[in-house]
DRENPA-3360 file (N, C-alpha, C; in nm, 2 decimals, always signed):
BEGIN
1 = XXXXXXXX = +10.59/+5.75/+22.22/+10.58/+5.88/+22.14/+10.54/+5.99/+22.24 ~ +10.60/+6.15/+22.25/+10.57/+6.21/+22.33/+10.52/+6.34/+22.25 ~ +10.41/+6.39/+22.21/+10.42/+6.52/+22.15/+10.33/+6.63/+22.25 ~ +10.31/+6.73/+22.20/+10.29/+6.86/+22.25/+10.18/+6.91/+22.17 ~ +10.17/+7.05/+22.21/+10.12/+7.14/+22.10/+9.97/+7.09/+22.05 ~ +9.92/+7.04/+21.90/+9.84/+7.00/+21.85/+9.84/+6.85/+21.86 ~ +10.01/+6.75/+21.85/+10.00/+6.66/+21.83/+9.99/+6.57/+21.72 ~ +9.99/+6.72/+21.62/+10.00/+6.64/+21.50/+10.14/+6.54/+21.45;
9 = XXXXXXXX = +10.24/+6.62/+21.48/+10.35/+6.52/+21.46/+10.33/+6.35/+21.52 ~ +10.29/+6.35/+21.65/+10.30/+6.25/+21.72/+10.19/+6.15/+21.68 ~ +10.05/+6.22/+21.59/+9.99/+6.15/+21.54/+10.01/+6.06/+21.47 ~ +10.11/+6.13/+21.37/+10.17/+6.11/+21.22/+10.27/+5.97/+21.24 ~ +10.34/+6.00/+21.37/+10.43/+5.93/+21.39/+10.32/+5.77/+21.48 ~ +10.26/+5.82/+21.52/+10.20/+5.69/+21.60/+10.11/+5.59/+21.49 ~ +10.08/+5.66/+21.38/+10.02/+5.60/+21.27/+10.14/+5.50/+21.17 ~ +10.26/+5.59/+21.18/+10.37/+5.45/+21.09/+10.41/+5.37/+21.21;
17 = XXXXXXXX = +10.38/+5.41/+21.34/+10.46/+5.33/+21.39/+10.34/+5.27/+21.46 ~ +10.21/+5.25/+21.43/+10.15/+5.13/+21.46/+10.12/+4.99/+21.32 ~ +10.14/+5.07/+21.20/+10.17/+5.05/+21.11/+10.31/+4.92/+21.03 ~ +10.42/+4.99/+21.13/+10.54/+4.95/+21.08/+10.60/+4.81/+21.20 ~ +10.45/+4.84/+21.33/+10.56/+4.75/+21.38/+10.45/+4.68/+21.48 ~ +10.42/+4.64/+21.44/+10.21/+4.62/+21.48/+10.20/+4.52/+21.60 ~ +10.32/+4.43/+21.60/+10.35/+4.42/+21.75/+10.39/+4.46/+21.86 ~ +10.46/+4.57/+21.88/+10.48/+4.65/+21.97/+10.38/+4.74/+22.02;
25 = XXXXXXXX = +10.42/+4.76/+22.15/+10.34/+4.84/+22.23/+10.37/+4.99/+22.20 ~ +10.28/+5.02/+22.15/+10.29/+5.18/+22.12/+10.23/+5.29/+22.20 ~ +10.29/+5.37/+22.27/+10.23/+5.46/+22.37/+10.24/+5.57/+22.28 ~ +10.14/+5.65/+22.32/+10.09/+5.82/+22.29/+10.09/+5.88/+22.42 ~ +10.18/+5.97/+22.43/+10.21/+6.07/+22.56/+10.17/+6.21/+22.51 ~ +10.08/+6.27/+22.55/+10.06/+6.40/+22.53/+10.07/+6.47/+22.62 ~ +10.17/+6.63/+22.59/+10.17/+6.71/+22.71/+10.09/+6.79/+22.78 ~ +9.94/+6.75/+22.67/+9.79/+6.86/+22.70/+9.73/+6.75/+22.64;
33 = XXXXXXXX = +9.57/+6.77/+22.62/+9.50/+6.71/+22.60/+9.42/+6.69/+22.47 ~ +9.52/+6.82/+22.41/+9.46/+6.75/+22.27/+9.54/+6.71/+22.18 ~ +9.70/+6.72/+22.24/+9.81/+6.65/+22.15/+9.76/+6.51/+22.21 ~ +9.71/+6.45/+22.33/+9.67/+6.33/+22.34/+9.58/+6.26/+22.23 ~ +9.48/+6.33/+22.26/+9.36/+6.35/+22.22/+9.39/+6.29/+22.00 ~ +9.43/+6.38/+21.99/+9.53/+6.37/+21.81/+9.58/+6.25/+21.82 ~ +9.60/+6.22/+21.89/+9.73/+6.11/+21.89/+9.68/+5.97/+21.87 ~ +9.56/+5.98/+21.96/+9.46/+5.84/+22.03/+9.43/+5.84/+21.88;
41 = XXXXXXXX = +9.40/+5.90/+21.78/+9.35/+5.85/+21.64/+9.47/+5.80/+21.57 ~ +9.60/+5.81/+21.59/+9.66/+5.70/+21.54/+9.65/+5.52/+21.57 ~ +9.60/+5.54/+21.66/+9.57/+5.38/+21.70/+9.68/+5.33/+21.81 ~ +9.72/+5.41/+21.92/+9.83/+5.37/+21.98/+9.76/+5.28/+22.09 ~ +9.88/+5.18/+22.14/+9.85/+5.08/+22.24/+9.76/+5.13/+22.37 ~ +9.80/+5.27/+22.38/+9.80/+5.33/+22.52/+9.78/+5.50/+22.49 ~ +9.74/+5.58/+22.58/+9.72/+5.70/+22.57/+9.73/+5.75/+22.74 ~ +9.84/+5.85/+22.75/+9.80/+5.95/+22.89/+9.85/+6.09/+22.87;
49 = XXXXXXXX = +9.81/+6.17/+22.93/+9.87/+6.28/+22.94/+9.91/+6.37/+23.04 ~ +10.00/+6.45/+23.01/+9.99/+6.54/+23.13/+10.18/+6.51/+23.16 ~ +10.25/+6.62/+23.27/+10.40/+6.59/+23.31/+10.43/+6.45/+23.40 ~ +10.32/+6.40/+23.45/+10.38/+6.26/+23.55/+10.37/+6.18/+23.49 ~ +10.26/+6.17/+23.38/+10.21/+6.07/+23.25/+10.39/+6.04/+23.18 ~ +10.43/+6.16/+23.11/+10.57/+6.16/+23.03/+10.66/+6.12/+23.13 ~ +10.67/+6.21/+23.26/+10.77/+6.14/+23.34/+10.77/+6.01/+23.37 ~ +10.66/+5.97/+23.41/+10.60/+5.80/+23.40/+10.66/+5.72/+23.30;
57 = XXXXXXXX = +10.60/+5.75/+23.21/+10.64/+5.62/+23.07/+10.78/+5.67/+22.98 ~ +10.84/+5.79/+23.07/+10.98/+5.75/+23.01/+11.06/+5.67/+23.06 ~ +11.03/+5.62/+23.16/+11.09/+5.53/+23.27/+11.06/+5.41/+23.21 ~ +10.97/+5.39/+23.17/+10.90/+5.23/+23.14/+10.97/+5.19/+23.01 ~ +10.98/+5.31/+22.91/+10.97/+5.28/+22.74/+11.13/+5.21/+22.74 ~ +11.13/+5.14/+22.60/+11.27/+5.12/+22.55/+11.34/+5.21/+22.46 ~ +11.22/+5.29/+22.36/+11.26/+5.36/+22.28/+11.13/+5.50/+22.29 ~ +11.21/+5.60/+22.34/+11.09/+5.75/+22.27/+11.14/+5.78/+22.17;
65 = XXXXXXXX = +11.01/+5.85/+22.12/+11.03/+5.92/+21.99/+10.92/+6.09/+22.03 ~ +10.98/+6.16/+21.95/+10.96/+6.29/+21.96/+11.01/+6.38/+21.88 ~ +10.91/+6.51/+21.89/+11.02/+6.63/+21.83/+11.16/+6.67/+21.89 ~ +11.25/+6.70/+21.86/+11.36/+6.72/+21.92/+11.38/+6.84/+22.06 ~ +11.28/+6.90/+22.08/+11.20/+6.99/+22.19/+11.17/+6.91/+22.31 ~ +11.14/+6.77/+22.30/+11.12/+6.68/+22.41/+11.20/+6.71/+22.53 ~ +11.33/+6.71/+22.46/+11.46/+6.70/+22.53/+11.53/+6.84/+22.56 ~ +11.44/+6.89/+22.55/+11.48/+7.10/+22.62/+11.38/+7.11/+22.73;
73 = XXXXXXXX = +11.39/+7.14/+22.84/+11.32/+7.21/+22.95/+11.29/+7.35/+22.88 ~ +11.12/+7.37/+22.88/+11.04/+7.46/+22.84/+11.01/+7.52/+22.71 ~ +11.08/+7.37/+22.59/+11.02/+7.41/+22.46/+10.88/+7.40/+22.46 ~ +10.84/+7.40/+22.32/+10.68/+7.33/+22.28/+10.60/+7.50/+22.40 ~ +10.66/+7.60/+22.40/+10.57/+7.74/+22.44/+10.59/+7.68/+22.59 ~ +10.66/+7.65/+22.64/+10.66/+7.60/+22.80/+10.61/+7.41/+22.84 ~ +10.58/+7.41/+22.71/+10.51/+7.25/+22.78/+10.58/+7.15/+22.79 ~ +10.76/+7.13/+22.77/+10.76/+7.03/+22.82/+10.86/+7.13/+22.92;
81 = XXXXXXXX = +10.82/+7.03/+23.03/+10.92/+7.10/+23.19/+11.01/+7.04/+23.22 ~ +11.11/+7.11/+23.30/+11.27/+7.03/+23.31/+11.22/+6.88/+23.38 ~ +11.09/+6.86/+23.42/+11.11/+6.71/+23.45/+11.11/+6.61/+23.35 ~ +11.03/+6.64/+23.24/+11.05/+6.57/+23.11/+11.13/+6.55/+23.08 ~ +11.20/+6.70/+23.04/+11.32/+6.69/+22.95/+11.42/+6.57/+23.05 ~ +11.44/+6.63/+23.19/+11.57/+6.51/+23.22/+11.48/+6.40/+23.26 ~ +11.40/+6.38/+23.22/+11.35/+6.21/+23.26/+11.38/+6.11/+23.12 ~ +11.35/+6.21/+23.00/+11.38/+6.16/+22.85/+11.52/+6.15/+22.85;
89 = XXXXXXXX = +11.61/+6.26/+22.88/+11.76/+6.28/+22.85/+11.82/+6.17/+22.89 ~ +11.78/+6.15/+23.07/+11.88/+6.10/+23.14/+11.78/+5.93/+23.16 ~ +11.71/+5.89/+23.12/+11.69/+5.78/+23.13/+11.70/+5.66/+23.02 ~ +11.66/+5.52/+23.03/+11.73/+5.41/+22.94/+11.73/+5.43/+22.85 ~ +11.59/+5.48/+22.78/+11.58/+5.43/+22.65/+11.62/+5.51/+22.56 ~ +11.63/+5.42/+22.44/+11.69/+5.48/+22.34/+11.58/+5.60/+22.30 ~ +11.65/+5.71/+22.25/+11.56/+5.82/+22.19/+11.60/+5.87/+22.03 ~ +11.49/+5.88/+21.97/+11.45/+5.92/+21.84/+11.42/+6.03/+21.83;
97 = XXXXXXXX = +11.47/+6.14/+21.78/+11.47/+6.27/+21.79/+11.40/+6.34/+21.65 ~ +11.27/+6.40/+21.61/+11.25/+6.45/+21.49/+11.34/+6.62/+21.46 ~ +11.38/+6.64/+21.38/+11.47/+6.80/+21.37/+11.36/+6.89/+21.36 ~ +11.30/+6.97/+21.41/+11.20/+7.05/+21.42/+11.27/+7.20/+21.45 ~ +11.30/+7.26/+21.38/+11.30/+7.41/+21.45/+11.20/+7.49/+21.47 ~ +11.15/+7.48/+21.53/+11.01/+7.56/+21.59/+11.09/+7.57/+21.75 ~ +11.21/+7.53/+21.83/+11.19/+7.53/+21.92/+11.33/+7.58/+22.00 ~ +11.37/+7.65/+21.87/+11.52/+7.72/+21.89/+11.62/+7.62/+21.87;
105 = XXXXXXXX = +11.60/+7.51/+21.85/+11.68/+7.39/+21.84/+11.72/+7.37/+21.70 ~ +11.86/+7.47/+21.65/+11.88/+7.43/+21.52/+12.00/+7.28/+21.51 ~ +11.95/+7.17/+21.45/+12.09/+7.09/+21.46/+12.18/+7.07/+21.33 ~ +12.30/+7.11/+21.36/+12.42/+7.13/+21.27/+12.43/+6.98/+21.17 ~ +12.41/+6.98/+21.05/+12.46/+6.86/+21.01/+12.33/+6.81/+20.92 ~ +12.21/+6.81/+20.98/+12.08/+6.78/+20.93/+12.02/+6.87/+20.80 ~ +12.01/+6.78/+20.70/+11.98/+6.84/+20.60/+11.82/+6.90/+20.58 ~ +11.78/+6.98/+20.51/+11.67/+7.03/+20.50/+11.55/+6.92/+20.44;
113 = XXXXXXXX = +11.46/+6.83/+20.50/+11.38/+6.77/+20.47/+11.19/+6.82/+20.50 ~ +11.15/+6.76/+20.44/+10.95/+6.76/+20.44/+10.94/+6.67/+20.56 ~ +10.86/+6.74/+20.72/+10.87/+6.63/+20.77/+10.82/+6.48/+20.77 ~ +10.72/+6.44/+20.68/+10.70/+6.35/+20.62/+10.85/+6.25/+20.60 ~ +10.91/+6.33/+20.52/+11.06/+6.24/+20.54/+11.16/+6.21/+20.66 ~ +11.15/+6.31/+20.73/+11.22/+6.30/+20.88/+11.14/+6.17/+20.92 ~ +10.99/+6.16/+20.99/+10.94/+6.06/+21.02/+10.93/+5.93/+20.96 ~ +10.94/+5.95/+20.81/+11.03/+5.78/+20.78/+11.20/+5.79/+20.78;
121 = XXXXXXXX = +11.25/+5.84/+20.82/+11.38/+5.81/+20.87/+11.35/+5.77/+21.01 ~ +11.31/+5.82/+21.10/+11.28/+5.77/+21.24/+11.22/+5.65/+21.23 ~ +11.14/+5.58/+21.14/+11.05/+5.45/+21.18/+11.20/+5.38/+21.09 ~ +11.30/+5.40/+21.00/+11.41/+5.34/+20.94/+11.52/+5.32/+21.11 ~ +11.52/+5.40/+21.17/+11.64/+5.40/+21.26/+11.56/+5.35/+21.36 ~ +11.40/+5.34/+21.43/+11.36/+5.25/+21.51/+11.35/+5.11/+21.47 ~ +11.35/+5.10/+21.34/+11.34/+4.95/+21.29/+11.49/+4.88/+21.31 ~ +11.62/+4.95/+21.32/+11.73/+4.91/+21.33/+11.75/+4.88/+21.49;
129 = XXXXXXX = +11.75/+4.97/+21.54/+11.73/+4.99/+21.68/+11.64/+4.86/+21.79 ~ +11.54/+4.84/+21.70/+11.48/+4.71/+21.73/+11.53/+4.55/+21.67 ~ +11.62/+4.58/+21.60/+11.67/+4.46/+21.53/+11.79/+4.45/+21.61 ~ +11.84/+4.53/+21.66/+11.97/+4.54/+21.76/+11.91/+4.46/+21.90 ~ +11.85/+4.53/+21.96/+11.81/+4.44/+22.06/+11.76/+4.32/+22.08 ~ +11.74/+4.27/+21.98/+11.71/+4.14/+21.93/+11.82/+4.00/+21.91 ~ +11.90/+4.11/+21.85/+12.09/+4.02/+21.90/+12.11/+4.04/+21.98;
% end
């Protein structure tokens, strides 16, 4: 999980997804210290923060999850940096994207939802996602 800002998304998100899948290793990546900080109260496996932190554990992860800003060089008011973004873009793992316009990022196709529902659609498509690799 990589969030920014406050970290409340990524809290939100690290709470179903310690929740939903309680064997997995769940990392909390914060791009500051109190989206970390928020985060560590979901109960994740791991906590770091900072750009070499995210650069770091995108490389390691199988699957990130985030606002869809992860993946832009200098959304989130500047905080995530083009090393992020192309360490998330261009690396293995699978990525989970939440629809967030807060970040110029309108995407065509995506219906108007409460993010509450976005983030159980993401623990529904990481649950498949992990059933895939499994075959």
């Amino acid at each position: 999980m990589i969030d920014g800002q406050g970290g409340g998304i990524g809290r939100s998100l690290v709470e179903l997804l310690v929740k939903n899948f309680p064997a997995a290793e769940i990392g909390a990546v914060g791009t500051n210290s109190a989206a970390t900080e928020n985060m560590m109260k979901g109960g994740p496996s791991f906590a770091a923060t900072g750009d070499n932190a995210a650069v770091f554990n995108a490389k390691e992860a199988d699957i990130i999850v985030g606002p869809a800003g992860i993946i832009m060089a200098n959304a989130m008011h500047g905080e995530i940096s083009p090393a992020i973004a192309m360490a998330i873009s261009s690396g293995k793992a699978k990525v989970v994207l939440i629809p967030m316009n807060h970040c110029r990022a309108y995407i065509a196709g995506v219906e108007e939802k409460k993010v509450a529902e976005y983030l159980n659609d993401a623990i529904e498509i990481i649950r498949q996602l992990m059933s895939e690799d499994r075959n």
